[in-house]
C-alpha positions, -999 to +999 in steps of 0.1 A: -157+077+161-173+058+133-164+020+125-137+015+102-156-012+076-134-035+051-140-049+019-127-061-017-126-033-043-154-037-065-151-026-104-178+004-095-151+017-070-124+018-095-136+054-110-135+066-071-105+050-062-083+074-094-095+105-084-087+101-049-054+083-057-043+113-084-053+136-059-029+120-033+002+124-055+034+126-048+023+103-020+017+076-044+025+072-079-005+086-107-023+061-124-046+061-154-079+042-157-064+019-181-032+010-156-055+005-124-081-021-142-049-038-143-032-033-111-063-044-088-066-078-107-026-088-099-035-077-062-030-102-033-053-079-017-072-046-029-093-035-001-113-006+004-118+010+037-156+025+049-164+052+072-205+054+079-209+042+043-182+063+022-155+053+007-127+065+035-097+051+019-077+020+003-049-002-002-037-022-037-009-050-016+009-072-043+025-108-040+058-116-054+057-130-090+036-105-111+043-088-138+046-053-125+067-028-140+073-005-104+108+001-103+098+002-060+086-036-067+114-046-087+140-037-061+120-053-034+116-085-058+148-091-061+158-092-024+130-110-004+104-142-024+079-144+007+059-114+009+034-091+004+044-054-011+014-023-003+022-004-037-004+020-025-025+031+003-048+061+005-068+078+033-088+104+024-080+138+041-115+135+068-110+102+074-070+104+088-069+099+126-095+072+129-076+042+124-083+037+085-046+031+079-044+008+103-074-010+098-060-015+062-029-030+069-042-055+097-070-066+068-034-076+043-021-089+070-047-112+077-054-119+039-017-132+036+003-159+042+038-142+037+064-137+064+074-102+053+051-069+047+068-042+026+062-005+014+081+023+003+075+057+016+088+093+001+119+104+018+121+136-007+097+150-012+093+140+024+060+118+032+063+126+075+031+113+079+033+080+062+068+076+080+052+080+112+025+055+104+047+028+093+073+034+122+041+029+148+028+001+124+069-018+130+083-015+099+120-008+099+140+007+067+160-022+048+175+000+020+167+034+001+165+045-033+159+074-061+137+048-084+123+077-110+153+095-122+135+131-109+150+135-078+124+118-054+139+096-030+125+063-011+128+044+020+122+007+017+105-009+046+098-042+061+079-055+086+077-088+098+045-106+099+047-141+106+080-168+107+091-173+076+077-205+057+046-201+081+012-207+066-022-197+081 
């Protein structure tokens, strides 16, 4: 098994990082080229993970305060201030199994300050593999929702990460 290697998204990924984020929809919500120039720059961390040199996966992790129109963020927003929201994670079909995920959410972790780390994950159409990540990971549900208006359903997790009002 192959070191999992972090870094910043870099502009050059950005083209990369579409495709393989359209291509893991529902899982995550499409984006355009246009709305993900945007989204990385608001990012309190947009990582991308390497397996022997390829792009293996990613992770765009949000602060509270910005000015992002995710009806998922919204409802989060209004009920915690200190924390840091994963809008998206990918892992690329080879590269499941080898601790990508993982390695991706230790690196936010360690790039925040917050107390709290919170996701969403499909609950219709039903994500069973993200759900079992995040479970292992320790996040427990704190609410549920049908944000789109097209039947898909959400479970809102948290997880906490540090005491609350705790800097590193």
């Amino acid at each position: 098994m192959s070191d999992v290697r972090i870094r910043p998204l870099v502009e050059d990924d950005l083209p990369e990082v579409l495709v393989r984020n359209n291509a893991a929809v529902p899982a995550v919500g499409e984006l355009d080229a246009e709305r993900l120039a945007e989204l990385v720059p608001m990012a309190a961390s947009a990582l991308a993970a390497e397996l022997d040199g390829d792009l293996a996966g990613f992770v765009i992790a949000l602060p509270p305060g910005v000015a992002y129109t995710s009806p998922n963020y919204a409802w989060l927003s209004s009920r915690y201030d200190d924390f840091v929201y994963v809008d998206r994670v990918v892992v690329l079909p080879q590269a499941q199994g080898r601790g990508v995920g993982r390695a991706l959410y230790d690196a936010v972790v360690a790039r925040s300050s917050a107390s709290l780390l919170l996701a969403e994950v499909n609950t219709r159409p039903r994500n069973d593999v993200s759900l079992a990540f995040h479970d292992r990971y320790g996040f427990v549900p704190v609410g549920e929702a049908a944000p789109y208006g097209d039947g898909t359903e959400v479970v809102y997790l948290a997880k906490r990460i540090r005491a609350e009002g705790a800097r590193t």
